[in-house]
MDTraj code that builds the backbone (N, CA, C; nanometers):
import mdtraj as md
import numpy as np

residues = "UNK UNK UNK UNK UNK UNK UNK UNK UNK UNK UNK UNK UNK UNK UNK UNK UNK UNK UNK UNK UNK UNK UNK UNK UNK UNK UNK UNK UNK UNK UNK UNK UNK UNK UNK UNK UNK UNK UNK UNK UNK UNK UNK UNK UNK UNK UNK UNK UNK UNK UNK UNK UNK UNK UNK UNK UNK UNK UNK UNK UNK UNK UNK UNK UNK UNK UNK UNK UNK UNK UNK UNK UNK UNK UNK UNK UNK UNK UNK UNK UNK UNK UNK UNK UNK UNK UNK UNK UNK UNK UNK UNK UNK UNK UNK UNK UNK UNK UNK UNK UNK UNK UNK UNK UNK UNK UNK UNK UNK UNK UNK UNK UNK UNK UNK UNK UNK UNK UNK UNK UNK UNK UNK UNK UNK UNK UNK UNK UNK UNK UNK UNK UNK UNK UNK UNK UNK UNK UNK UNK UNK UNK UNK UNK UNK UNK UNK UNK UNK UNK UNK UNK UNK UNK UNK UNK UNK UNK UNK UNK UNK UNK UNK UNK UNK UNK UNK UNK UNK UNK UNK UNK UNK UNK UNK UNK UNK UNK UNK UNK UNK".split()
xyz = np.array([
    [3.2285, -4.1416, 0.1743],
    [3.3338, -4.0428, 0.1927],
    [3.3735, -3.9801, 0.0587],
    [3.3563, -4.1085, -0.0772],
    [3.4171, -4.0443, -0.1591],
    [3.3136, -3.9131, -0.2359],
    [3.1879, -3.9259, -0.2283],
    [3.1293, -3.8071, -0.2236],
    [3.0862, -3.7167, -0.1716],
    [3.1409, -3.7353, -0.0202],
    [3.1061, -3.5859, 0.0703],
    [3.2545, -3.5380, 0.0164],
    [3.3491, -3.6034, -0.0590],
    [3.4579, -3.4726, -0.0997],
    [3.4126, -3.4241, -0.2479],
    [3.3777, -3.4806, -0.2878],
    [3.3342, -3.4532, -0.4180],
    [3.2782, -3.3415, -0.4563],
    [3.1587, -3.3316, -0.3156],
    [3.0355, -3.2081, -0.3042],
    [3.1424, -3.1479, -0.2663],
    [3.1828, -3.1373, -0.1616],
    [3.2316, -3.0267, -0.1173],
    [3.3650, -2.9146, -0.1927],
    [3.4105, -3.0313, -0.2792],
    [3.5566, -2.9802, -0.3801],
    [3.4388, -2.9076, -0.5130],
    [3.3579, -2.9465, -0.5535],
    [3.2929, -2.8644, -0.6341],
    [3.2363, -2.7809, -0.6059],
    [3.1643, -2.7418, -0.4842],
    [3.0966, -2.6346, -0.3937],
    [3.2311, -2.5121, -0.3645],
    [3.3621, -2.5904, -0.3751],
    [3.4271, -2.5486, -0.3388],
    [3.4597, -2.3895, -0.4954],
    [3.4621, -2.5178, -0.5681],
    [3.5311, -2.4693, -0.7283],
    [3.4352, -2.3451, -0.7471],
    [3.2932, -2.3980, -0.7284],
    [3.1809, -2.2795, -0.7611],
    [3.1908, -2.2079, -0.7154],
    [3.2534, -2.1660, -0.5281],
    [3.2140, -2.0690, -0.4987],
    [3.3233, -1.9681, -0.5550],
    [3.4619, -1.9900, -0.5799],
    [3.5066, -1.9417, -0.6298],
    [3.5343, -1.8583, -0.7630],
    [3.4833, -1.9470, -0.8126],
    [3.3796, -1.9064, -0.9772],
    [3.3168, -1.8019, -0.9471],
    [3.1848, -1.8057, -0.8544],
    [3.1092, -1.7038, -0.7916],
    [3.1718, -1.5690, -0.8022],
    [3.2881, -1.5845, -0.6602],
    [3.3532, -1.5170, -0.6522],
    [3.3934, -1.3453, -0.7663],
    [3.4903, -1.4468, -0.8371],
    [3.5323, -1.4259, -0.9795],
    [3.4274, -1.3509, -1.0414],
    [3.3358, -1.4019, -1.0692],
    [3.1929, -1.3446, -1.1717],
    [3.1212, -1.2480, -1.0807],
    [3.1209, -1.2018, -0.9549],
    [3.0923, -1.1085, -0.8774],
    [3.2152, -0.9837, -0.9429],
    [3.3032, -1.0360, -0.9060],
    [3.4502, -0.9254, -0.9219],
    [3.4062, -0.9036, -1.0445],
    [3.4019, -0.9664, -1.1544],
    [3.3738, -0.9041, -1.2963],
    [3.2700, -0.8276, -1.2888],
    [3.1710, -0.8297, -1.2681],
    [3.0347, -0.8106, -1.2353],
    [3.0361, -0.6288, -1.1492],
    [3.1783, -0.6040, -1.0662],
    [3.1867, -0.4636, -1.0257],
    [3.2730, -0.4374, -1.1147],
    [3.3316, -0.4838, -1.2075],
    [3.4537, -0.4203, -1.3336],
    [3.3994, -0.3752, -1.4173],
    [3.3200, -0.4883, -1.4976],
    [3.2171, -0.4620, -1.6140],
    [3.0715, -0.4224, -1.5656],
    [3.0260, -0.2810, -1.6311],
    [2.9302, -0.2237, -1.6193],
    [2.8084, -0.3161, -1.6659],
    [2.8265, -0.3787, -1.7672],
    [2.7106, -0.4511, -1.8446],
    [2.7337, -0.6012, -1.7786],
    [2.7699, -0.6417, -1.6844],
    [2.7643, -0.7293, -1.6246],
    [2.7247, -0.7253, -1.4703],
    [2.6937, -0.5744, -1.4484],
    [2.6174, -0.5936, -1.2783],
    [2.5425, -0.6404, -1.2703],
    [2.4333, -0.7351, -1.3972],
    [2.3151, -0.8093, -1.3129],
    [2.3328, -0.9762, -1.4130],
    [2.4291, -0.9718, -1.4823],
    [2.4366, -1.0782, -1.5456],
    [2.5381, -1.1755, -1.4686],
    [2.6368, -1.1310, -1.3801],
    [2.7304, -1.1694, -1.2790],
    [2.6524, -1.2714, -1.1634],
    [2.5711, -1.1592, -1.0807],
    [2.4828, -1.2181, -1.0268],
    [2.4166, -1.3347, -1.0832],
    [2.3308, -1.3204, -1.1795],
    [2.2829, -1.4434, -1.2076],
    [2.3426, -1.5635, -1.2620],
    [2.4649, -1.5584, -1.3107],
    [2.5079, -1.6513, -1.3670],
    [2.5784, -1.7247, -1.2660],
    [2.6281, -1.6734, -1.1167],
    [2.6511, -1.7336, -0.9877],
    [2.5357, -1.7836, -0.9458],
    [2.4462, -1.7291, -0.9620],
    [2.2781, -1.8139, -0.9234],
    [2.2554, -1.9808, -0.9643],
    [2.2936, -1.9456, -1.1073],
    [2.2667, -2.0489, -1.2313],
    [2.4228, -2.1806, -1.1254],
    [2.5405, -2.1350, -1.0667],
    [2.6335, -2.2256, -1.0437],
    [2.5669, -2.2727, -0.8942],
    [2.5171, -2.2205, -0.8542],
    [2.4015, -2.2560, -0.7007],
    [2.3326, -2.3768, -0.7013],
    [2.2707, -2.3340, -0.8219],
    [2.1614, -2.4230, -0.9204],
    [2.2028, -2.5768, -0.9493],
    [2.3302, -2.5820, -0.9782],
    [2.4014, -2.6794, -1.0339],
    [2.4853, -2.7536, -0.9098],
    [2.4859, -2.6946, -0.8049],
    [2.5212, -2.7609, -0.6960],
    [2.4337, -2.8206, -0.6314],
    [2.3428, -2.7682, -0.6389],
    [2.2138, -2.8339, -0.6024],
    [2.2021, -2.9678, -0.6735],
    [2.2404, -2.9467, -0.7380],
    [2.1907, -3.0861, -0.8080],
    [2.3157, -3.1942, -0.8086],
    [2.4148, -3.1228, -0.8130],
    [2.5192, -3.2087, -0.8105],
    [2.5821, -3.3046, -0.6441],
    [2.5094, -3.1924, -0.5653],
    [2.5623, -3.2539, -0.4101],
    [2.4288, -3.2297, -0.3345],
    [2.3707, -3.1474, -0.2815],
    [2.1994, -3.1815, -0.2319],
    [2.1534, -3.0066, -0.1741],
    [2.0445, -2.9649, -0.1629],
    [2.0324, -2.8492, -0.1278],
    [2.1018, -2.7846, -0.0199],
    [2.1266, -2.8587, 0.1217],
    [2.1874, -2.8440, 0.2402],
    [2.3099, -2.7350, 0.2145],
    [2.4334, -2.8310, 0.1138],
    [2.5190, -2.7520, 0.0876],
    [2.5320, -2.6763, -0.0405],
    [2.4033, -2.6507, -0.0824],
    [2.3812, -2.5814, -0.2001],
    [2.3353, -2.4138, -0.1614],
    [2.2842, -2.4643, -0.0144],
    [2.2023, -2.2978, 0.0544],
    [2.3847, -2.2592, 0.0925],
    [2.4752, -2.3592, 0.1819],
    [2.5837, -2.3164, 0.2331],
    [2.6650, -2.2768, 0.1303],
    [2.6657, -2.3114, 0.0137],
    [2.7280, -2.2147, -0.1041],
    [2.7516, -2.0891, -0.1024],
    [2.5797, -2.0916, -0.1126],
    [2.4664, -1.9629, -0.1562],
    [2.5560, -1.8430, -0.0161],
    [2.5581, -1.9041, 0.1226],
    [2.5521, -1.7923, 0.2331],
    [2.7350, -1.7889, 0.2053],
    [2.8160, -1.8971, 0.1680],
    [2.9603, -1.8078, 0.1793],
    [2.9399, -1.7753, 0.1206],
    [2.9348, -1.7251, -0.0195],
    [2.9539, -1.6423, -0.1854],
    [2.8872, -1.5440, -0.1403],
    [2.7709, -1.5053, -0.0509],
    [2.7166, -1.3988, -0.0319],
    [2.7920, -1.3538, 0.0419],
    [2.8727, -1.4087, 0.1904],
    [2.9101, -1.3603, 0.2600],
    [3.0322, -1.2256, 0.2147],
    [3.1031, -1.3304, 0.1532],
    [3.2921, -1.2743, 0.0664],
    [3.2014, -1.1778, -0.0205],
    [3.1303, -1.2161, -0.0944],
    [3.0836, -1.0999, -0.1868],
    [3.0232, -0.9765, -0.1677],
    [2.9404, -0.9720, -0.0250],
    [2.9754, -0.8558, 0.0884],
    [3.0750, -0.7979, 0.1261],
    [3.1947, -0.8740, 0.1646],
    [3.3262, -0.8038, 0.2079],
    [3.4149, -0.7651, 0.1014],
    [3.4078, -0.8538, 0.0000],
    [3.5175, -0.8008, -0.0688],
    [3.4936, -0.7627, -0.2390],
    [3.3640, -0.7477, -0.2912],
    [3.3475, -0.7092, -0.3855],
    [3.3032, -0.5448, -0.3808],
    [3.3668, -0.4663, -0.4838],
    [3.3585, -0.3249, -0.4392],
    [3.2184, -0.2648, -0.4840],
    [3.1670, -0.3207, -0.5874],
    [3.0596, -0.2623, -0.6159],
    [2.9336, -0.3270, -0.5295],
    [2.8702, -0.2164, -0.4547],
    [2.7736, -0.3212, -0.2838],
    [2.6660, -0.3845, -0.4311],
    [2.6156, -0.2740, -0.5134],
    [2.4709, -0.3585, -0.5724],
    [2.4699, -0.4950, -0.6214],
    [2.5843, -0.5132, -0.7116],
    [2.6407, -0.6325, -0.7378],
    [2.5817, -0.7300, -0.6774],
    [2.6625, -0.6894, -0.5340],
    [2.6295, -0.8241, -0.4323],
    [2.5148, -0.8291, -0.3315],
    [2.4623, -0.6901, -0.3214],
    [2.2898, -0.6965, -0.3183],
    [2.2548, -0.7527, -0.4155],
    [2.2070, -0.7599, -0.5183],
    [2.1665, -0.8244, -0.6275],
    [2.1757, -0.9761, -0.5872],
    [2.3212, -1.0174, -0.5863],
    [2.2671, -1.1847, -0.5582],
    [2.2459, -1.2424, -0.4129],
    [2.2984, -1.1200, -0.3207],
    [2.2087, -1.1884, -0.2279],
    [2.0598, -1.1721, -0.1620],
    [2.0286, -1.0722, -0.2169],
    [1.9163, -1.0634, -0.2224],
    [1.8092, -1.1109, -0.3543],
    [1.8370, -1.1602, -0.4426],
    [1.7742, -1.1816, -0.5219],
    [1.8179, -1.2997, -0.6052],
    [1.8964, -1.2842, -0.6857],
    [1.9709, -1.3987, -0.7909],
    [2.0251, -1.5021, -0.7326],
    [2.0759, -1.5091, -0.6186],
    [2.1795, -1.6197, -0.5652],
    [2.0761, -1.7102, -0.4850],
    [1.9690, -1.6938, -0.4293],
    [1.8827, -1.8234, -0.3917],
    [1.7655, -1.8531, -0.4243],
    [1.7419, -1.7188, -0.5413],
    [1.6355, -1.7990, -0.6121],
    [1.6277, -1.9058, -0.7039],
    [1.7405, -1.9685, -0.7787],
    [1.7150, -2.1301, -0.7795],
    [1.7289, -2.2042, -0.7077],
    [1.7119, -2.1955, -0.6162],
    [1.6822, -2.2509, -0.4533],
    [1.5825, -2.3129, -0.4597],
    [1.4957, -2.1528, -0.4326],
    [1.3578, -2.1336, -0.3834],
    [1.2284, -2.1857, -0.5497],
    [1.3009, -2.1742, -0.6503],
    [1.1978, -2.1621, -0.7520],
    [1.1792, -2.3265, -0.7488],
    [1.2173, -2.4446, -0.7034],
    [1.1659, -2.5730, -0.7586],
    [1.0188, -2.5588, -0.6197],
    [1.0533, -2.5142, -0.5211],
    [0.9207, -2.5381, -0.4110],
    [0.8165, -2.3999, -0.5096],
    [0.8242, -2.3000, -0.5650],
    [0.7047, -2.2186, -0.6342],
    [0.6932, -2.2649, -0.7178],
    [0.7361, -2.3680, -0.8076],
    [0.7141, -2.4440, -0.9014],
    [0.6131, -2.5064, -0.8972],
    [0.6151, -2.5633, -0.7785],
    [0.4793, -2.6797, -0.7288],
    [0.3471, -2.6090, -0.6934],
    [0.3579, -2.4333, -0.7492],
    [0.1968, -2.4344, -0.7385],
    [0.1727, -2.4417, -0.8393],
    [0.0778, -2.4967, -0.8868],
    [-0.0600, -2.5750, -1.0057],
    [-0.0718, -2.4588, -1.0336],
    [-0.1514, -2.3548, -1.0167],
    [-0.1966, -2.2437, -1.0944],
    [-0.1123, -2.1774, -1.1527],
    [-0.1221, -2.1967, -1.3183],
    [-0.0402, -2.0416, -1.3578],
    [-0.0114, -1.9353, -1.3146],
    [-0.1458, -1.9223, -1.2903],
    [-0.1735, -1.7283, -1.2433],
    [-0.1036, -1.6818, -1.1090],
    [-0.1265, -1.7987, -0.9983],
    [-0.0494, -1.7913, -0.9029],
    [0.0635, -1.8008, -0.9013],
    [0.1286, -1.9175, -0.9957],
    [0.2539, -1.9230, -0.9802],
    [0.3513, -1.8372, -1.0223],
    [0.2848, -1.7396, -1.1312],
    [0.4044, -1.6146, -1.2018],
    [0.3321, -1.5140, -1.0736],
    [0.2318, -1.5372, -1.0071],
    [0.2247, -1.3890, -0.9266],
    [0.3309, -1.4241, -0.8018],
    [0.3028, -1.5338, -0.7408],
    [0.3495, -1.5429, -0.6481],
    [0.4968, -1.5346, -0.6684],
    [0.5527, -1.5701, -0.7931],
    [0.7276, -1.5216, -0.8149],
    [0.7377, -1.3454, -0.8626],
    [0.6204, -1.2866, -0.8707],
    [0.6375, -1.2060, -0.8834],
    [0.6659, -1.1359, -0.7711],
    [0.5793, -1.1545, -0.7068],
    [0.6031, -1.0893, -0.5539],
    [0.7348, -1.1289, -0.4840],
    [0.7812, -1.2384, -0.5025],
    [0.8906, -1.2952, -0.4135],
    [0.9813, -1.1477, -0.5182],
    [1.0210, -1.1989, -0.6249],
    [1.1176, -1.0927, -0.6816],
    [1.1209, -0.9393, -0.6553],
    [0.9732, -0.8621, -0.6619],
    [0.9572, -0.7586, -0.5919],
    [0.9653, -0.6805, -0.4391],
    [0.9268, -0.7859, -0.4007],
    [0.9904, -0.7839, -0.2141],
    [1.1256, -0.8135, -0.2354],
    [1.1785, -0.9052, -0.2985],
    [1.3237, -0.9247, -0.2919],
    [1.3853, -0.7520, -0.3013],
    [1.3607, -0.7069, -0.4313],
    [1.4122, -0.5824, -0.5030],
    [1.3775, -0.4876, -0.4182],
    [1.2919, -0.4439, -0.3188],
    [1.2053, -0.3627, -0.2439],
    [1.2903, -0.3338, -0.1194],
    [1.3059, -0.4248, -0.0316],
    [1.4044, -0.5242, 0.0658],
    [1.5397, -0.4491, -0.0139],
    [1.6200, -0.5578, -0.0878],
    [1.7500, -0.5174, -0.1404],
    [1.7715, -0.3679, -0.1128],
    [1.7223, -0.3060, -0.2137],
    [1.7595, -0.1617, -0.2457],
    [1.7317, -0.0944, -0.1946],
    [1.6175, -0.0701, -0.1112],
    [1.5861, -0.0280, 0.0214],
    [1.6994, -0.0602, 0.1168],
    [1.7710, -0.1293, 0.1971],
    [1.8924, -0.1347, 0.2495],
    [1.9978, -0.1103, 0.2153],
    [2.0281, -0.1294, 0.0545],
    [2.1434, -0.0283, 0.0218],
    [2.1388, 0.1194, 0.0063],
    [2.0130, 0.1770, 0.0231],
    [1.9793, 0.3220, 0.0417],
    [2.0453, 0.3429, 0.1443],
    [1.9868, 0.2849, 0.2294],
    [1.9830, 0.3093, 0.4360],
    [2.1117, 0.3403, 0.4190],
    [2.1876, 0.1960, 0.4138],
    [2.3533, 0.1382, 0.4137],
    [2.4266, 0.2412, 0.3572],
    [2.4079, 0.2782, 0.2045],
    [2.5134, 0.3545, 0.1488],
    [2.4882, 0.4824, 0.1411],
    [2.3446, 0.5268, 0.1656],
    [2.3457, 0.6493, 0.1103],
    [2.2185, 0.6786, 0.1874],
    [2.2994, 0.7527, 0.3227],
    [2.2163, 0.7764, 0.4846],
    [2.1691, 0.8594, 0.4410],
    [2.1835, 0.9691, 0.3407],
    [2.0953, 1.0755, 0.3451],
    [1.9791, 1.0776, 0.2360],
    [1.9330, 0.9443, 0.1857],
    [1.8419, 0.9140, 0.1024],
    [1.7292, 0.9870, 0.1554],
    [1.6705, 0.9752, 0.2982],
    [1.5280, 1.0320, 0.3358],
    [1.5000, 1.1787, 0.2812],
    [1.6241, 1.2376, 0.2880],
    [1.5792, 1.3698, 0.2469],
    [1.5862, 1.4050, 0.0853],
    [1.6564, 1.3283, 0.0308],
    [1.6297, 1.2948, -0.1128],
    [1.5392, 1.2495, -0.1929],
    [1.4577, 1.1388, -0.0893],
    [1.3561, 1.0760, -0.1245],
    [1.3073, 1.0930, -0.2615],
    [1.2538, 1.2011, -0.2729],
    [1.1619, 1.2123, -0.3712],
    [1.2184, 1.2129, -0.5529],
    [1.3132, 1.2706, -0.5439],
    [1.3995, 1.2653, -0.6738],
    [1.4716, 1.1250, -0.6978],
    [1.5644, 1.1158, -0.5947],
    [1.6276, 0.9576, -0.5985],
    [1.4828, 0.8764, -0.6304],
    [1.4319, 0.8259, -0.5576],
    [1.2966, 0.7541, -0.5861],
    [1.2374, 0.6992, -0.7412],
    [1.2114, 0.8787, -0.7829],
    [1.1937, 0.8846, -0.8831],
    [1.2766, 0.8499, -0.9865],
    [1.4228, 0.8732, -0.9933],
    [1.5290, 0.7659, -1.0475],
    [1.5401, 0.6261, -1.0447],
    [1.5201, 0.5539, -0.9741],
    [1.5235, 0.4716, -0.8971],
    [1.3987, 0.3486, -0.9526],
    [1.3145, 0.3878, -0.9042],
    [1.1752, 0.3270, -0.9392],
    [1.1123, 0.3633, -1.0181],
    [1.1042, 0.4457, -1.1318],
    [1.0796, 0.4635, -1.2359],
    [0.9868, 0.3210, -1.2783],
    [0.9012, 0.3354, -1.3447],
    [0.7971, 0.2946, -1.4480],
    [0.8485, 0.1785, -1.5004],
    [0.9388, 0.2063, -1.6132],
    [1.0272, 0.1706, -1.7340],
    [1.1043, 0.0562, -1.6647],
    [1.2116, 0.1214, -1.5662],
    [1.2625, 0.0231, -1.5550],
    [1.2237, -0.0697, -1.4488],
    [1.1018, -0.0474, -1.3472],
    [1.0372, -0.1328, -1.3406],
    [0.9703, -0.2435, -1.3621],
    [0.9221, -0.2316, -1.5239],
    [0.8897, -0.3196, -1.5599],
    [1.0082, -0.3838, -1.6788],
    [1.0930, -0.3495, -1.6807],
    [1.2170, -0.4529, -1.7635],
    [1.2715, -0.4677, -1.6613],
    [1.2713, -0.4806, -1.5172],
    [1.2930, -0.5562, -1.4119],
    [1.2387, -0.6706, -1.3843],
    [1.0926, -0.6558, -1.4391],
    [0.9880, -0.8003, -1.3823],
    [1.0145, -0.8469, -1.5428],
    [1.0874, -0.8051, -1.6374],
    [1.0652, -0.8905, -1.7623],
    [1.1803, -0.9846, -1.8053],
    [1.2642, -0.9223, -1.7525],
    [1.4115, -0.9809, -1.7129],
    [1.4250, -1.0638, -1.6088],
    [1.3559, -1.0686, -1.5035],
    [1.3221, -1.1914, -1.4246],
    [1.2511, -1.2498, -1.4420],
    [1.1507, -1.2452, -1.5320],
    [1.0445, -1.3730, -1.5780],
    [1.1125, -1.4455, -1.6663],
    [1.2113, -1.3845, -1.7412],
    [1.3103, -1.4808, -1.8838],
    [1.4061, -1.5237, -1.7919],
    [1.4790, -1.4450, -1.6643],
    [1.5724, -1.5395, -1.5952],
    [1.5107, -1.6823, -1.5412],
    [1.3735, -1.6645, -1.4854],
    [1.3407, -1.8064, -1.4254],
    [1.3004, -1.9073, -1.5356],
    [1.2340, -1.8621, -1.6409],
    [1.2325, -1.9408, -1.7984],
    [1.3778, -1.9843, -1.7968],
    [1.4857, -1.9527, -1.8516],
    [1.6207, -1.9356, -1.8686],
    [1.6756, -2.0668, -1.7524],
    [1.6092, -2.0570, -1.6285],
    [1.6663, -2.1542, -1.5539],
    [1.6553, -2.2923, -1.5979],
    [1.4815, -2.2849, -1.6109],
    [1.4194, -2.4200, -1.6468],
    [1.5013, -2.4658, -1.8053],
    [1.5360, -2.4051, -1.8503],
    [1.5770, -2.4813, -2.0175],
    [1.7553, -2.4885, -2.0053],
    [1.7881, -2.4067, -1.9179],
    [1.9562, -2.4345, -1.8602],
    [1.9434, -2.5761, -1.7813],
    [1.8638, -2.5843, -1.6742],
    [1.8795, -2.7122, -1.6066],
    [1.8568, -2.7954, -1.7202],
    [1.7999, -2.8493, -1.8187],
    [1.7749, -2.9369, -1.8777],
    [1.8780, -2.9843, -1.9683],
    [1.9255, -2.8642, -2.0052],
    [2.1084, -2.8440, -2.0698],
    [2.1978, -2.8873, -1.9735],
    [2.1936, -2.8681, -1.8454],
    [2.3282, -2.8605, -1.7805],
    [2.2909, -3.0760, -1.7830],
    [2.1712, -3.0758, -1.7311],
    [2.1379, -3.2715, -1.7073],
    [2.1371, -3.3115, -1.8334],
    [2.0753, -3.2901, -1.9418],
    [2.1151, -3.3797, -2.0538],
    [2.2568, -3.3658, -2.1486],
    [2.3570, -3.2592, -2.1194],
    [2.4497, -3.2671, -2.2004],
    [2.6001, -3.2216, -2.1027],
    [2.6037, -3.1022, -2.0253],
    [2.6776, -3.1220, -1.9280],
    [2.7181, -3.2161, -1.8471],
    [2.6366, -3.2860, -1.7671],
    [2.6440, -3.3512, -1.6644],
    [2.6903, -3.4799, -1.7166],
    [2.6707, -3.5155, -1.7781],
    [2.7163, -3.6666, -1.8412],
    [2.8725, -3.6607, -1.8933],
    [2.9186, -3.5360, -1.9061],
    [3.0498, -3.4945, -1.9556],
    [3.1384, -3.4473, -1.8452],
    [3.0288, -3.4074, -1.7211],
    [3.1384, -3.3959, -1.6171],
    [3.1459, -3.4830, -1.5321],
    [3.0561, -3.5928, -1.5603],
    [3.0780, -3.7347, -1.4551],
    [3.1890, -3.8021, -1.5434],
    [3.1717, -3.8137, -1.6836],
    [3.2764, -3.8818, -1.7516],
    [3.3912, -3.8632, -1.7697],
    [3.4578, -3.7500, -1.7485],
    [3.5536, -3.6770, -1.7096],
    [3.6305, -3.6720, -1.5781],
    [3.5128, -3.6736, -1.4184],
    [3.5652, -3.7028, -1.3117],
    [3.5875, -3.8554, -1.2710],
    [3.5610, -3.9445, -1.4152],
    [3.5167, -4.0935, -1.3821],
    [3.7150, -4.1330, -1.3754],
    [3.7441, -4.0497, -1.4781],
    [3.8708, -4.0925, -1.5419],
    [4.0154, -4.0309, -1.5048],
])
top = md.Topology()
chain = top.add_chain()
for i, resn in enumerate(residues, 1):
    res = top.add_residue(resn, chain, resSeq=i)
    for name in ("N", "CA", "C"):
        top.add_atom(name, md.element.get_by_symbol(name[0]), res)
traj = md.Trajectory(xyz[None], top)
């Protein structure tokens, strides 16, 4: 009992955190994709701290509220489509053996993610995209920032692996010793 409250009072704390770092995340311009991920990174840490089960149920309230009540939609496209369950999903693509596969196959997950995402916030926010198509598009999907899209998510999933190792060898021992007392 005393740790199904435990998980759940810290699942609790995070999602709120979440929350919070979403809201910043539509305030501050230079934080619409750093918001997102850094709620990803508190996903991450629930996971580990209480078990995936209620680490996905995190993941779907923080997405949910961050749908309804954060004003900027990309924001919260962003992590729910992309940032908020991919440290979820990255320990099972982890386990493929091949290099080559394993950055393609996260490549693709991230690109369908982004494809998916923004493609529905077109539809969603901005019905008259079809006839725009071609200019928006071209804004939009551009080259450039295409690829500091896939370069910025290859250092976010790097970034995960050397954070988890931070949060277990020097965090975590400071927040058990802390909740010990």
């Amino acid at each position: 009992m005393k740790r199904q409250s435990f998980a759940i009072s810290l699942c609790g704390v995070f999602g709120a955190l979440s929350i919070v770092m979403m809201l910043l995340g539509a305030v501050v311009p230079v934080a619409m994709y750093i918001a997102p991920a850094a709620a990803g990174l508190l996903i991450m840490i629930a996971q580990v701290e209480c078990d995936t089960k209620m680490a996905w149920t995190l993941y779907a309230a923080v997405s949910f509220i961050s749908l309804l009540f954060v004003p900027d939609k990309e924001v919260s496209f962003v992590y729910v489509f992309l940032l908020g369950y991919y440290p979820l999903v990255k320990p099972y693509l982890d386990k493929i053996r091949k290099k080559w596969l394993n950055v393609l196959v996260k490549l693709l997950v991230f690109n369908g993610a982004l494809a998916v995402g923004y493609g529905l916030l077109m539809v969603l926010f901005f019905p008259g995209w079809s006839e725009m198509q071609g200019q928006t598009a071209k804004l939009l999907l551009t080259v450039s920032i295409w690829l500091m899209g896939n370069l910025a998510f290859y250092l976010y999933d790097k970034a995960i692996v050397n954070l988890l190792h931070l949060y277990k060898g020097l965090w975590q021992p400071k927040l058990h010793r802390m909740l010990r007392h």
